[in-house]
C-alpha positions as MATLAB code, in Angstrom:
seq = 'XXXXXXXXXXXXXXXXXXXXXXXXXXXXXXXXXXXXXXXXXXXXXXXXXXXXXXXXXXXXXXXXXXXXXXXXXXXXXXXXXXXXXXXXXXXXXXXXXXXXXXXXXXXXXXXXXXXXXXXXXXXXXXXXXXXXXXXXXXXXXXXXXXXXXXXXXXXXXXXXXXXXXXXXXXXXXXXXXXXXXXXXXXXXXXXXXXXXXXXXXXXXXXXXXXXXXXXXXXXXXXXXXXXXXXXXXXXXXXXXXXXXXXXXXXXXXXXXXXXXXXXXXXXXXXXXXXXXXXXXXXXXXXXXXXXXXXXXXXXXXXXXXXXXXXXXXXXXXXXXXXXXXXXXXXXXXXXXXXXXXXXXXXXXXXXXXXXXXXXXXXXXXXXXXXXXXXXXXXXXXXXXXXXXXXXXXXXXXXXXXXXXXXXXXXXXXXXXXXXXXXXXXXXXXXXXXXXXXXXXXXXXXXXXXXXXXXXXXXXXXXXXXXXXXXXXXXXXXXXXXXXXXXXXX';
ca = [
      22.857   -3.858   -7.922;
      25.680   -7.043   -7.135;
      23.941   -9.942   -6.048;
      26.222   -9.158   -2.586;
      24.510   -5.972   -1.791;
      20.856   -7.628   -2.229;
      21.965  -10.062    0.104;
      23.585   -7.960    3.129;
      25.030   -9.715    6.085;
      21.638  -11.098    6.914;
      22.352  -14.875    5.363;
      25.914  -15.505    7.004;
      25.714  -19.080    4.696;
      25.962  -17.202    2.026;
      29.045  -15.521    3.067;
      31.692  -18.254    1.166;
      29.773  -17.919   -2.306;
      29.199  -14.162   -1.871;
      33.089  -13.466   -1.618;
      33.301  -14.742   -4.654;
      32.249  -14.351   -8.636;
      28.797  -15.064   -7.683;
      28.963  -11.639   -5.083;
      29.476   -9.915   -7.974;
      26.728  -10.821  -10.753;
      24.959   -8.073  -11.432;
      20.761   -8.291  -10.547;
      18.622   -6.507  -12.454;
      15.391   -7.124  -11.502;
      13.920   -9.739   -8.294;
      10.870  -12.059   -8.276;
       9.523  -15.656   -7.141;
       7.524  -16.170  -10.382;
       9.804  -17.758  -12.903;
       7.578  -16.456  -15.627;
       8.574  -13.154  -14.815;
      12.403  -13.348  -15.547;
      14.639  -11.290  -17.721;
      18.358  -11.227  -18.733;
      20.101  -10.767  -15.180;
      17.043  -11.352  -13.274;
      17.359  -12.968   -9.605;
      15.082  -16.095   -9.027;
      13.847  -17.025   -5.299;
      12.257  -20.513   -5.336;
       9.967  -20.285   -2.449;
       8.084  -23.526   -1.389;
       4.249  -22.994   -1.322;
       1.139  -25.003   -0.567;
       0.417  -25.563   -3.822;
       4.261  -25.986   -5.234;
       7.360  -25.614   -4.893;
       8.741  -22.491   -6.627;
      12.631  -25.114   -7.057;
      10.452  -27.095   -9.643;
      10.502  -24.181  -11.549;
      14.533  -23.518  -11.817;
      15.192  -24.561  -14.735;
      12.450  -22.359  -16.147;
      13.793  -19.127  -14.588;
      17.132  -19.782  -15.737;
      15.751  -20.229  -19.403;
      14.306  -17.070  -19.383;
      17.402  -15.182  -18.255;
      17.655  -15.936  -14.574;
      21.832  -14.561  -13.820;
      21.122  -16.317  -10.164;
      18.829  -18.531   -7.991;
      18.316  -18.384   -4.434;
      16.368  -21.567   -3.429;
      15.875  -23.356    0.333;
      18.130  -25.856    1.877;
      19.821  -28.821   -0.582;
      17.810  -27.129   -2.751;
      21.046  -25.496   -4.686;
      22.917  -28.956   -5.259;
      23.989  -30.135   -8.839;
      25.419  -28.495  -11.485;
      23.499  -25.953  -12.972;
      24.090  -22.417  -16.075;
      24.111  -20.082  -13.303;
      24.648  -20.129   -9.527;
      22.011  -21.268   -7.667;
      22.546  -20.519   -3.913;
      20.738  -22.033   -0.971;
      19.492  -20.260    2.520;
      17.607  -21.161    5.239;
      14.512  -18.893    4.887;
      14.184  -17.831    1.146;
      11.292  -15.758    2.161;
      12.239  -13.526    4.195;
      15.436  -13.721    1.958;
      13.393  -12.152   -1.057;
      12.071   -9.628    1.607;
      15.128   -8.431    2.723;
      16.584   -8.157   -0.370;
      13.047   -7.198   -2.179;
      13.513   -3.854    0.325;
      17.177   -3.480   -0.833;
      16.378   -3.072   -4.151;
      13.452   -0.943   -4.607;
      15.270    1.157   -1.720;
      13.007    4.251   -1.090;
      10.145    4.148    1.376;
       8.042    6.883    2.973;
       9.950    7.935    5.431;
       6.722    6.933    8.363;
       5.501    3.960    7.993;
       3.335    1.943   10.670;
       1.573   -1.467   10.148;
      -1.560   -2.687   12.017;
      -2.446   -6.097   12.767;
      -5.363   -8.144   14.392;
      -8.573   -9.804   13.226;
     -10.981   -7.054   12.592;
     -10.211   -3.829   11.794;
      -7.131   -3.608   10.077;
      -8.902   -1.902    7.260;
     -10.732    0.877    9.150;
      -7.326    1.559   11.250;
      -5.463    2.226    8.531;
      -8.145    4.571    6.520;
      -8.386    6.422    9.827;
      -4.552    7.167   10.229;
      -3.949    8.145    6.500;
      -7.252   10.884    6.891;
      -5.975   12.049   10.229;
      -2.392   12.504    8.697;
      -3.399   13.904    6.154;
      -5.669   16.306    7.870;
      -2.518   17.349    9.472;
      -0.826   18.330    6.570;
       1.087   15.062    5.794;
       1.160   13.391    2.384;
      -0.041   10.227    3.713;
      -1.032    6.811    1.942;
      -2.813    3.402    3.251;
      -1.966    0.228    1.694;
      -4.462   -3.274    2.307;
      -7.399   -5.163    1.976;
      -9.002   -2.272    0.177;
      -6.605   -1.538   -2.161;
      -3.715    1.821   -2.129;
      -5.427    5.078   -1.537;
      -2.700    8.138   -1.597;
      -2.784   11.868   -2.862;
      -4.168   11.288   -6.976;
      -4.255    7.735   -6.171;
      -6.831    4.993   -5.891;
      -5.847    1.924   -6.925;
      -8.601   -1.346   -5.895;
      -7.250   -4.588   -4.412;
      -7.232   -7.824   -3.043;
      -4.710   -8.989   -0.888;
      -4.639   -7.614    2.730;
      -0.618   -8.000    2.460;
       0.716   -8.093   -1.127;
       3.620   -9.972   -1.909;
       7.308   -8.568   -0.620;
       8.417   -7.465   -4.378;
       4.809   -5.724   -5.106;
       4.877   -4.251   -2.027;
       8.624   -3.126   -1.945;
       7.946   -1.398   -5.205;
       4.833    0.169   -4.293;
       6.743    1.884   -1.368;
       9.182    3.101   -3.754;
       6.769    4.588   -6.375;
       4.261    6.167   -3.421;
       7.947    8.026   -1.725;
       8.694    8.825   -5.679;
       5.477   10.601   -5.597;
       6.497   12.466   -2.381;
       4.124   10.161   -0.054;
       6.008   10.500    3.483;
       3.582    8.758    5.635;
       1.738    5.007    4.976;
       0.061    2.683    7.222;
      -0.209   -1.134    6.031;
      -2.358   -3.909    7.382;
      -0.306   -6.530    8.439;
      -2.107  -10.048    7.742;
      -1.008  -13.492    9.824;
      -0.664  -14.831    6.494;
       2.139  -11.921    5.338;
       3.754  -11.779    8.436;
       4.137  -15.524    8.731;
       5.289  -15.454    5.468;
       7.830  -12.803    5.825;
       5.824  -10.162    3.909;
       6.450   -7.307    6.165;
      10.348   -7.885    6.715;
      12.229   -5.220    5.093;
       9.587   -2.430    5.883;
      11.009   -0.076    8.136;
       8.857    0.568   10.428;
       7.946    3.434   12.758;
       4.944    2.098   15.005;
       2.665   -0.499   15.069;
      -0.938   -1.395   15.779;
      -2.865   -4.988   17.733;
      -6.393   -4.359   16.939;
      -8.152   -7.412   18.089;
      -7.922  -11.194   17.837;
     -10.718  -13.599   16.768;
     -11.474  -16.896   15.212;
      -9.727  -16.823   11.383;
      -7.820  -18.886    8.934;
      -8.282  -22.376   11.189;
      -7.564  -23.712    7.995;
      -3.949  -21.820    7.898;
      -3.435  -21.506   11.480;
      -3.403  -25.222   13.388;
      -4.458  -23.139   17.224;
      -5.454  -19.868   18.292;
      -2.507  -19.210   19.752;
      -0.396  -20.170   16.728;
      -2.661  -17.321   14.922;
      -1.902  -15.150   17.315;
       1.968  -16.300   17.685;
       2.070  -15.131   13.870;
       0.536  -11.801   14.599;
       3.204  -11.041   17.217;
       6.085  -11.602   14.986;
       5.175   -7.948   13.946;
       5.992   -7.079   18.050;
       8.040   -9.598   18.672;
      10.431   -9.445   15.089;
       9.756   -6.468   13.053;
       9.172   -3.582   14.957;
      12.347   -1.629   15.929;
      13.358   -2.026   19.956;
      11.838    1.073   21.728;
       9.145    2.005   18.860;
       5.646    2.934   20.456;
       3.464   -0.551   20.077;
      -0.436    0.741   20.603;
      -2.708   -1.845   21.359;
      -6.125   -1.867   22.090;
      -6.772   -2.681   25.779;
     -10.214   -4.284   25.974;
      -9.806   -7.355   23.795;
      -9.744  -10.866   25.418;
      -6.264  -10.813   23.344;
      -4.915   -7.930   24.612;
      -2.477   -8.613   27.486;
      -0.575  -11.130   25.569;
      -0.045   -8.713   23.224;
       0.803   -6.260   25.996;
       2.649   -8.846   26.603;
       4.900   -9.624   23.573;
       5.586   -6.161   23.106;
       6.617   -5.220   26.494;
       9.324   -8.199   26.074;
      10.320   -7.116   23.099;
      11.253   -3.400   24.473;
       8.496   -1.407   23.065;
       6.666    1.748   24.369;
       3.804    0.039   24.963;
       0.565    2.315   24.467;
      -2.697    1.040   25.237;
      -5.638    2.687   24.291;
      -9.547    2.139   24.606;
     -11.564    1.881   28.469;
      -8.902    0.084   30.037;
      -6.189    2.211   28.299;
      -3.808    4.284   29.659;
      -2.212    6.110   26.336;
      -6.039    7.206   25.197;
      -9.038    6.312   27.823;
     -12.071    6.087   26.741;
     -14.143    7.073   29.912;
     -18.009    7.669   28.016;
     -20.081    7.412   25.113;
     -23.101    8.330   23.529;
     -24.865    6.171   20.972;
     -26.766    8.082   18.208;
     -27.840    6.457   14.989;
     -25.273    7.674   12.740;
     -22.582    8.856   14.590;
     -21.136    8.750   18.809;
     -19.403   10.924   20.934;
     -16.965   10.282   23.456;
     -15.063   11.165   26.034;
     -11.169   10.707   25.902;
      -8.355   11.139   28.161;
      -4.956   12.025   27.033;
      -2.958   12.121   29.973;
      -4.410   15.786   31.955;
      -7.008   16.360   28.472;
      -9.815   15.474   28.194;
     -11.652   15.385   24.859;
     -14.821   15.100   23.395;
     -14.883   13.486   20.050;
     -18.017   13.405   17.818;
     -17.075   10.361   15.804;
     -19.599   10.183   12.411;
     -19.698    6.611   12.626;
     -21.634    3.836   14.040;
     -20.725    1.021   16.340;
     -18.311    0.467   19.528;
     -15.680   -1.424   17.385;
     -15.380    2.348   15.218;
     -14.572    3.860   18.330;
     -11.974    1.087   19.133;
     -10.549    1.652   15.847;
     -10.353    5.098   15.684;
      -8.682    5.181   19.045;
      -5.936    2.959   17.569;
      -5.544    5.236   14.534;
      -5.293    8.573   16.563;
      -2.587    6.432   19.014;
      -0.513    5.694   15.742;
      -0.958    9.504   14.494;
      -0.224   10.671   17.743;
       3.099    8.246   18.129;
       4.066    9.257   14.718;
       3.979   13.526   15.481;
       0.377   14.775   15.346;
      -0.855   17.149   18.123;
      -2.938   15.124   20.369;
      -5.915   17.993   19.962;
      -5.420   17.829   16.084;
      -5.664   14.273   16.298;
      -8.869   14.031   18.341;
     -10.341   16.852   16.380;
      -9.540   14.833   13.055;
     -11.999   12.031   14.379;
     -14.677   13.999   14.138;
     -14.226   13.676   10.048;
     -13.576   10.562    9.640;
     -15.031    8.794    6.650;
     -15.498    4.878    6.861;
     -13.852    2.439    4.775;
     -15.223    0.833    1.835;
     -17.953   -1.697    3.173;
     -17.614   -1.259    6.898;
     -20.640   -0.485    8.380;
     -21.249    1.340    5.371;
     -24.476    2.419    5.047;
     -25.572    2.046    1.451;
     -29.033    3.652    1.326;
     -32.972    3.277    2.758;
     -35.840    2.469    2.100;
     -38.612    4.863    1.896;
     -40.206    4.293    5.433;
     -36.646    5.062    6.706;
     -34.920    1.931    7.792;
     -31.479    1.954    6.924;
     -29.184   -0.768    4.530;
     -25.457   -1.457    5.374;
     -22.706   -3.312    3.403;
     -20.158   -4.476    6.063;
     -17.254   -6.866    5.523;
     -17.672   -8.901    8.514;
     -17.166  -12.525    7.185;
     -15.720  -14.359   10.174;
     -17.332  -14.759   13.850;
     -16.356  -11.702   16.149;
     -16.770   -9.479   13.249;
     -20.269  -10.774   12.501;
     -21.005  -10.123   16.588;
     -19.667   -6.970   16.627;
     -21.667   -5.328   13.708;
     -25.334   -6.947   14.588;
     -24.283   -5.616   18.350;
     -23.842   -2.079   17.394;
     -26.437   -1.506   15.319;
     -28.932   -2.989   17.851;
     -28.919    0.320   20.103;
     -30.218    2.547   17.478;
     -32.858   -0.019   15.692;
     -35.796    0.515   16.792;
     -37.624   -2.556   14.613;
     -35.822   -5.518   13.348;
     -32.184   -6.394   12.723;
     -32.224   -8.169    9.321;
     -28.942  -10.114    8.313;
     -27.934  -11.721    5.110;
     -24.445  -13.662    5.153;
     -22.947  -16.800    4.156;
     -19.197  -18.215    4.003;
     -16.817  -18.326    1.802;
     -15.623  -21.637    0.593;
     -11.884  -23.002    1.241;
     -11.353  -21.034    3.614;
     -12.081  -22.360    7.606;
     -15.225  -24.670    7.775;
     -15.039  -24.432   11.625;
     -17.162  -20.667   11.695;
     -19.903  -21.574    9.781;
     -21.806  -23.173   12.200;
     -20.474  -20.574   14.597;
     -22.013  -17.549   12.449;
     -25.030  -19.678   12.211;
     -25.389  -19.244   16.041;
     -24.724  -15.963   15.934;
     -27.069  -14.308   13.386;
     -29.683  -16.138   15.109;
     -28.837  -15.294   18.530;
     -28.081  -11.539   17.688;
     -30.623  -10.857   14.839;
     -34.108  -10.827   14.152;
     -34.291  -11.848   10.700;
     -31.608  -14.806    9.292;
     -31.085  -14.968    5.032;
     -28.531  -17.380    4.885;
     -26.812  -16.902    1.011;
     -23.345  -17.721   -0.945;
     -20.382  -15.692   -0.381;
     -17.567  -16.591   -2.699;
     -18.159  -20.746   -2.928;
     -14.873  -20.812   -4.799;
     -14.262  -24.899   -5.239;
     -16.882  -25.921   -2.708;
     -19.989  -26.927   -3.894;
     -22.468  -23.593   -1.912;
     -25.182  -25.853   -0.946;
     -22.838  -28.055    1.049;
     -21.423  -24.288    2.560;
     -25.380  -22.956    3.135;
     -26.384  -26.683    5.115;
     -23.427  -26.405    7.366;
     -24.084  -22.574    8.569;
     -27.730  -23.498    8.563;
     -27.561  -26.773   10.747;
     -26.542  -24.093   13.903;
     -29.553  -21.344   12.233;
     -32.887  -22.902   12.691;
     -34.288  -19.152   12.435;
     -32.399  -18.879    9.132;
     -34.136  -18.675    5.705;
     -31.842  -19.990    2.519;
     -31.302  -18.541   -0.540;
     -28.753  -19.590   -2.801;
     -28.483  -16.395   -5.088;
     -27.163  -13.646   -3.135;
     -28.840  -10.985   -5.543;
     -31.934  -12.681   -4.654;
     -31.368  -12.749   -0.999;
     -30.484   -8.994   -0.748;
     -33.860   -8.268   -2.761;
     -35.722  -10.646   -0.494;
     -34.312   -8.899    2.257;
     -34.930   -5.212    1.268;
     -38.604   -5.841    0.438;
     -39.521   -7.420    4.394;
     -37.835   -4.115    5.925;
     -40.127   -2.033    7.768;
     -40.252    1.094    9.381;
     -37.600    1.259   12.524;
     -35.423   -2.040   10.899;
     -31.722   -2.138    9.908;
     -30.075   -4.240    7.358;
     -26.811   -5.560    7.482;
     -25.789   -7.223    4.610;
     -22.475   -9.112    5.616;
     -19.492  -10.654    4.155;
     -18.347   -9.142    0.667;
     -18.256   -5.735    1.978;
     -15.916   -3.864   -0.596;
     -15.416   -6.418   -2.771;
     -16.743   -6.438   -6.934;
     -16.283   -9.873   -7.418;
     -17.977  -13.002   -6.424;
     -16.050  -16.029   -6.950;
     -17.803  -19.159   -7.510;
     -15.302  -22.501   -9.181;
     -12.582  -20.937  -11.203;
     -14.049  -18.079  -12.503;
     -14.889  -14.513  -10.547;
     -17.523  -13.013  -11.430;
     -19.089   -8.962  -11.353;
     -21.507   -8.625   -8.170;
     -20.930   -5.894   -5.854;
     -23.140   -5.907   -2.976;
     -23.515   -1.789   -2.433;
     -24.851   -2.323   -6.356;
     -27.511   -4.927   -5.633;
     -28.392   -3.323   -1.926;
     -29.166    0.082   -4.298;
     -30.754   -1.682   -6.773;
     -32.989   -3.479   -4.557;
     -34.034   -0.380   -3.046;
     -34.993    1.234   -6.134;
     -37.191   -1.442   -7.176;
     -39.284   -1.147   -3.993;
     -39.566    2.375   -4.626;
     -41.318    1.419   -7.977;
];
């Protein structure tokens, strides 16, 4: 592909340079690592918070680079190759990231918000695909498609692993995917390029103060998926109850979207009543004249939120409204959310859950309260780099909301974890502290008694726990299992 068609007629200060012999070099391959290059490779210098990709020019056109798009002034000076400047070189290696790869399934939707990005997108792949579609999900958890699952990381990979990942899953005949859409990746210009059918406002919450300078910065960067990305006149569903939700009602109602609100004060899908059991709730919807009653096999209000926003996406996207509703009533949860892992042998119940910032951490101790009969027992911590603000929030919380307080490590990464523990503990005078989270779950597991539930929060799908440099094997569901075997002996 010419460097001219990568480019399009998104970048008009490109236009002089792309009329002439640079237009025509020939790319073969696209990427912002400079370790990655090839003969006729292109080479986008993006500026990070660690460096700044132009310090690594020279290196990229070493190794083979035929071009180099870089930031302003940053394309001065004589150089072996052109190296052309424009004004957003992220969102220029999105663009042209999507250009390349080309292919896409043919529906795709992204969902954004602080909690429950995950779950949403799990829930609209299995009611797609209950419907007959060959549908993928692509996030936090990994890709999950027909013969695939493939375990991740990042919530929103990077534009050229993502771009290419499209391209393989419509290769493999894939013709519906929902994403999460991150703050981080749209901020960065992640998403741009995906063409998009609908898209999804879950929630918003305190997260990534330590990326984000205000709240409504945060939330400024979730909008750009409203307010940017999402084609004029494509249904926007948003859930209706969330202290967030009219601004985002907002945005997308500016923007010129079919704006579909869903949850008790929604008008697209009402909830109007539900029934709390202990592993599963049902509930009565409203679908313009239907009504529906939906025997969801999970726990907690915030499942119910999120399946509502995955049946409004399925529904916006071509699913019957009954075959949508009916799907809920199958749903399988998500890796570590509100998973429940296993009991002990006087019956009180053990869940993994993923919650690892404040309103997350609310929501699950709230909605396991109205079916725990005994204690709520929570073990926790925080990770390290990452927002120091919520630890002494979370402190509050697991005190206020649960009976029992372990306060452990989560991934300390560069921080030193007692420094991490002291500051969630200083706002947890309930709390007990142990370091070793293996040692916390077990500690944990052996006070439960008959009637208790135990949340075990933060991790949630992960296999990794990364203290300093180095990550290390520890999966929570693992040591929550083990623990409950040795109390059986």
């Amino acid at each position: 592909m010419k460097l001219r068609e990568l480019a399009g007629t998104d970048f008009p200060e490109l236009s002089t340079e792309l009329e002439g012999k640079a237009g025509d070099i020939a790319v073969a391959d696209i990427s912002a690592d400079s370790r990655a290059m090839k003969p006729g490779s292109l080479f986008v210098a993006l500026a990070g918070s660690k460096a700044n990709g132009a310090r690594f020019i020279g290196d990229a056109i070493a190794r083979g680079a035929a071009a180099v798009i870089a930031g302003p002034g940053q394309g001065d000076g004589e150089s072996a190759v052109p190296v052309l400047s424009v004004s957003e070189p992220r969102r220029f290696l999105a663009l042209a990231a999507a250009r390349f790869f080309g292919a896409q399934p043919q529906t795709m939707v992204a969902v954004t918000g602080t909690a429950g990005k995950t779950s949403v997108v799990s829930f609209t792949r299995q009611i797609w695909a209950g419907a007959g579609r060959a549908a993928a999900q692509i996030g936090t958890t990994g890709v999950i498609a027909p013969g695939r699952d493939d375990y991740g990381s990042l919530t929103t990979p990077d534009p050229v692993s993502l771009h290419r990942l499209l391209a393989e899953l419509a290769g493999a005949g894939v013709t519906h995917a929902a994403m999460e859409a991150s703050s981080h990746g749209l901020d960065q210009s992640r998403l741009d390029g995906v063409r998009l059918s609908a898209a999804a406002f879950t929630n918003l919450g305190r997260d990534h103060m330590d990326y984000h300078p205000t709240m409504e910065n945060y939330m400024a960067a979730k909008m750009r998926l409203f307010d940017t990305l999402l084609p004029k006149g494509s249904p926007a569903v948003i859930f209706a109850d969330d202290p967030w939700s009219a601004e985002a009602i907002r945005v997308a109602t500016a923007a010129g979207h079919d704006v579909r609100t869903v949850g008790r004060q929604g008008r697209f899908l009402s909830l109007k009543r539900v029934e709390h059991f202990r592993h599963k709730q049902v509930a009565e919807v409203h679908h313009g004249d239907e009504i529906f009653e939906v025997h969801i096999p999970l726990a907690g209000d915030f499942q119910i939120a999120n399946a509502l926003v995955a049946a409004g996406l399925a529904i916006s996207t071509g699913v019957a409204p009954a075959e949508a509703m009916a799907a809920l009533g199958k749903l399988k949860g998500a890796s570590g959310r509100l998973e429940l892992v296993g009991h002990a042998g006087n019956g009180a119940l053990a869940y993994v859950d993923y919650a690892h910032k404040p309103d997350a951490l609310q929501n699950v101790l709230a909605s396991v309260r109205p079916f725990t009969t005994g204690r709520v027992v929570v073990v926790f911590g925080c990770g390290g780099d990452r927002d120091k603000g919520k630890r002494p929030i979370m402190g509050e919380i697991a005190c206020r909301l649960a009976d029992v307080v372990i306060v452990t490590d989560d991934n300390p990464r560069s921080e030193e974890p007692a420094t991490i523990r002291s500051e969630i503990m200083a706002a947890a005078p309930c709390a007990t502290e142990i370091g070793d989270r293996a040692e916390a779950i077990r500690h944990a597991v052996g006070l439960l008694e008959a009637g208790d539930t135990l949340i075990v929060a933060g991790k949630g799908h992960e296999e990794g726990q990364t203290v300093g440099a180095v990550t290390l094997p520890f999966s929570d569901h693992a040591e929550v299992r083990k623990a409950l075997e040795e109390r059986r002996h």
